[in-house]
Structure formats: C-alpha cells, structure tokens
N, C-alpha and C positions, 0 to 999 in steps of 0.2 A: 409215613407212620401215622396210626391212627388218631388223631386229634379230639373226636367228639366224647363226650360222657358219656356211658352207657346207659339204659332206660332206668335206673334204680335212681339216678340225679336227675334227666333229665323229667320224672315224672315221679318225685318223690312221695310216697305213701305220706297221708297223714297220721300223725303220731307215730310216726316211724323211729323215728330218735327214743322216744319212749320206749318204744317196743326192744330196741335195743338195749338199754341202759337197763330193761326188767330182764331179758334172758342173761347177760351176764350177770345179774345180783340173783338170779333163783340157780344159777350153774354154780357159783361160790358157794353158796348156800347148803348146794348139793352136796360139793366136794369132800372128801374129807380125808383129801393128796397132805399131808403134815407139816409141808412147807412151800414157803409163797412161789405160783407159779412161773416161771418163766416166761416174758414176754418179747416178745421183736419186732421192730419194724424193719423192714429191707425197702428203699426206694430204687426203683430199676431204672434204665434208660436216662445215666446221668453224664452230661457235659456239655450240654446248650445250655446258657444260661436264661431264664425267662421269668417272667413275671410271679407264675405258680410257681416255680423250683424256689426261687429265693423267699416267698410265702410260702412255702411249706417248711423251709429252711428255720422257719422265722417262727412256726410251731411248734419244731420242735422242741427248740432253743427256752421259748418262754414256758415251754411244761418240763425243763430242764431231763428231757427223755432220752434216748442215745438212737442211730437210727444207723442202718449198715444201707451205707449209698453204693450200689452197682454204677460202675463206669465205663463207657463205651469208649477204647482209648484212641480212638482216631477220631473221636469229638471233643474228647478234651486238649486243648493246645495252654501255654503259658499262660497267655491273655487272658484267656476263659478262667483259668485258675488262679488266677492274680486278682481277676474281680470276684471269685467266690471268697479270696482271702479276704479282698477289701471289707466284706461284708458280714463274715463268721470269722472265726477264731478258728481254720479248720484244724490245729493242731488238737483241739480241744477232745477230752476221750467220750464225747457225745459223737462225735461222729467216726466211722467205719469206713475209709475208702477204700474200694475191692474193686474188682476187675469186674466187666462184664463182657466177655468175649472179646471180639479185635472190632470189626467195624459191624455190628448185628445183622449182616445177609445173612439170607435162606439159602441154604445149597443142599439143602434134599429136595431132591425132583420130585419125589412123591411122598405123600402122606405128609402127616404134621411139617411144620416149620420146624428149621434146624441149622444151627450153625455148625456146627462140630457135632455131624452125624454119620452114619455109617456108609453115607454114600460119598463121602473123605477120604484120601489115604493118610496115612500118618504121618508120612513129610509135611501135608498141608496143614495139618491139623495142629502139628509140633510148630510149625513155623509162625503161624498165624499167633495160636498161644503165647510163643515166645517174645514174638515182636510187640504182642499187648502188655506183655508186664513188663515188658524193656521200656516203653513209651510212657507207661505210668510213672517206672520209680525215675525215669531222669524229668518228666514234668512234677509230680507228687512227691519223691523224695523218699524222704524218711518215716511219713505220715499214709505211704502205701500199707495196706494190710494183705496177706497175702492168702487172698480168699478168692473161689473166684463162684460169679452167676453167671450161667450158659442163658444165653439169648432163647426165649420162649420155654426156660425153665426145663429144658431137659439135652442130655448128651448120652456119648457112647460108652462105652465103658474103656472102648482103647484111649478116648479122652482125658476117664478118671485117672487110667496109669499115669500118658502125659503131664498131668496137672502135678499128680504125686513128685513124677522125678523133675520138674520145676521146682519142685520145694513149697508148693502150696499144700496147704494145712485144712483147706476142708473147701466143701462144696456147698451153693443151696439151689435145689432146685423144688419142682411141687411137689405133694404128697402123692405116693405110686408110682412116682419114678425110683424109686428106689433098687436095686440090685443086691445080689450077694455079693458081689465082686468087687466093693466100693473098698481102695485102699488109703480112702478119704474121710474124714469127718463129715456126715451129710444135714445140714441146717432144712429140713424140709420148711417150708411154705404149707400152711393147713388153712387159711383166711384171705382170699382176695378180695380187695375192695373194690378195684376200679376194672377190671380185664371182664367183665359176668357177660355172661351170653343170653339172659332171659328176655322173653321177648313181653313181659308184664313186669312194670313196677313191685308190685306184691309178692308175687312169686320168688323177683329178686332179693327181699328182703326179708323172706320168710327164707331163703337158701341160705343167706347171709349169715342170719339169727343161729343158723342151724350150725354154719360153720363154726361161729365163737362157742354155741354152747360143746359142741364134739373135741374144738380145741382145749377148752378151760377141764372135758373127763380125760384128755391125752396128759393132762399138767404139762401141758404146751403149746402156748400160744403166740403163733406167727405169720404176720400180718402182710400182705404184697402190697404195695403203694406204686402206682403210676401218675406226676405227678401231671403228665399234659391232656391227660384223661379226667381231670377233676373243677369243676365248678364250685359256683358256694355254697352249691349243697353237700358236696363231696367237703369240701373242707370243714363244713359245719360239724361232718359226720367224724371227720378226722379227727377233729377238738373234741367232741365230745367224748370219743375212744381214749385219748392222751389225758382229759379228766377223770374217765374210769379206772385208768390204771396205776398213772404216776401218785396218785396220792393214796392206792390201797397195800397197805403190809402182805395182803393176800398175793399181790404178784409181786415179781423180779426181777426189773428196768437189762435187758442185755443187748450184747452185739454177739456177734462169733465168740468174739474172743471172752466175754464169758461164760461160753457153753459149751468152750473146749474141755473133754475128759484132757486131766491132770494124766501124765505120763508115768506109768508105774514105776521107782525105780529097780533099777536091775539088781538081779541078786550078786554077792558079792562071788568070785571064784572060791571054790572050796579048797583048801591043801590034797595033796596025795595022800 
C-alpha cells in the first residue's frame, strides 16, 4: 500500500490554506440551501494501528467532530482494538465503525482496482462479505455499524444486493459510481484529500478548492481521509478543515447514521 503524500503535501502551494479557507467562506456566502449543510469525514484503510491513525484520532476528538472509520477486517484483530480502546473512547457517537471490505485485494484483472467486482461470482463475493462483518461484530461488538466502503470506492451492483440481504443499511463509495439499481443508502464521497493524481502542487489545490466549492452548491459535503498518506502539511490542512466547519451553524457535524432517510411509516391496513 501506498505510503507517500501526494504532490499537493509534498510541494504545498503558498497561501494555500488561505485559498482554501476563502473558497469555502465565498461558497457559503453563495448558498442560499436554508439549512446547515451536511458534512462527513470517512477515514478509509483502518486497522494498523500507527502513529498518523492515532493523530488523526486525536483531531478529531479535540474539534469534537464525528468521522466514519472504514475497517479492513482481517487487519483488525483484538490486540489492535484494545489499543485503539486504550486510547479513544470508541463507544463514543464521534466515531462510525463500518466495514471496508474483507482483506482490500484487487481481483479484477483488468481495468480499475476492485475488490468485489464483476470479475467475482457471488459465492465469493457473499462469502468474503460475510466473513468481514462476522470478524467485526465478534472483534467490535456492539459498537459495529452496519455500513459498508468497497475498497477503492466502487462495487458491483450484484454486491449491493449482497450487502442488502446482509442487513447492511447503506454504502459509500465516489461520486459517479452511482447506479439505478442501488437497494442501498449511497454516502457518496465528493472531496478527496489525500488519493489526487496531479502532477503540480497548484493544479492540485485549485481541483481541491473546486471540489469543496461544487460540494458546499450539492449542500453536501464529504470528505475521504487516508490517514497513511498524510504529513504535516496534510494534517495542518486537515485542522484547518475541522476549524472551518465544526464551529459554523452553516454545516451539519455527521456519520451515516445521520444521513439515513427516516423510514416512512406504513400505512395502516384498510377494512373491507
């Protein structure tokens, strides 16, 4: 897995913080959505414990933000979750633990990366599924949420069935993966921090800039965090994002589970 920061850290723009902190105040500015937006963090690729994870752990915590942590469950074992306990309160409703696939291989042969893609059957698919949220709720418990992130942000749609008659409650993958066919809650991703492909610092943070501001006209903004990807510039940038938001009425502190649509209740049976 890839370790290094992307060029947007490792060659950070000056007054780039600035520039950011001005496209979201001229996007609110803009808005005139009637209530405070919705915001998300999603951390992917969770269950090594390391130095960044528990600093970022440790950001969230002190802008008292809520962040839905993806779990790779054949990385997380007891031990590893006893020392994230030691350290967080993970019962706490700041944090979101969801699944993120079973062990994050690629098994599509061609084209994009995929873990549960069409070049799968559904035995495997179903199995592999299974055995990850089996592996969570007897390590995690009762503090599992039952949500899942597909490794490199996209799946199949024979997937989404799977996920459904699992008894999981919604998906998040990028924006445009989307289908008609979703019998899932879908959490897209419209802001990445750390995964960028630019090969210019500037260019990167002019896409960035572009991302929050297209998020904040969606009145929805959701943010991907990769935390072994991130330096102290990434982290600075991290902070200064959890500044911008946690203390403005304009957005909406959430996980999944506050952006689940409410369940309609059924209508009563009528008489003959």
């Amino acid at each position: 897995m890839k370790s290094a920061p992307c060029l947007l850290y490792r060659n950070f723009p000056g007054g780039g913080l600035q520039r950011i902190k001005d496209t979201l105040s001229k996007a609110l500015d803009l808005s005139t959505y009637p209530r405070p937006i919705p915001v998300l963090f999603r951390a992917d690729d969770i269950g090594v414990l390391s130095a960044s994870f528990l600093r970022m752990l440790d950001l969230f915590h002190t802008h008292q933000f809520p962040l839905c942590l993806a779990v790779v469950p054949t990385w997380l074992s007891q031990a590893r979750w006893k020392a994230i306990q030691s350290h967080v309160d993970t019962g706490s409703s700041l944090w979101c633990w969801h699944q993120h696939g079973w062990n994050h291989t690629n098994h599509q042969p061609l084209g994009k990366k995929c873990e549960f893609g069409s070049a799968r059957s559904r035995s495997a698919i179903s199995g592999d599924l299974s055995r990850g949220k089996d592996r969570l709720l007897t390590v995690i418990g009762s503090e599992f949420s039952p949500f899942f992130t597909p490794p490199w942000n996209r799946c199949s749609e024979e997937t989404l069935e799977i996920l459904a008659e699992l008894g999981f409650s919604g998906v998040s993958r990028s924006q445009g993966e989307q289908g008609k066919n979703n019998p899932l809650e879908d959490f897209y991703i419209n802001v990445d921090l750390h995964t960028r492909k630019e090969t210019c610092g500037r260019s990167a943070l002019e896409n960035l800039c572009d991302e929050l501001r297209l998020a904040v006209e969606q009145h929805y903004v959701s943010i991907m965090i990769h935390h072994q990807l991130m330096d102290d510039s990434a982290f600075e940038l991290l902070d200064l994002l959890l500044t911008l938001v946690a203390g403005n009425s304009k957005f909406r502190a959430c996980t999944f589970h506050h952006l689940r649509e409410p369940k309609k209740p059924e209508r009563p049976a009528t008489g003959a």
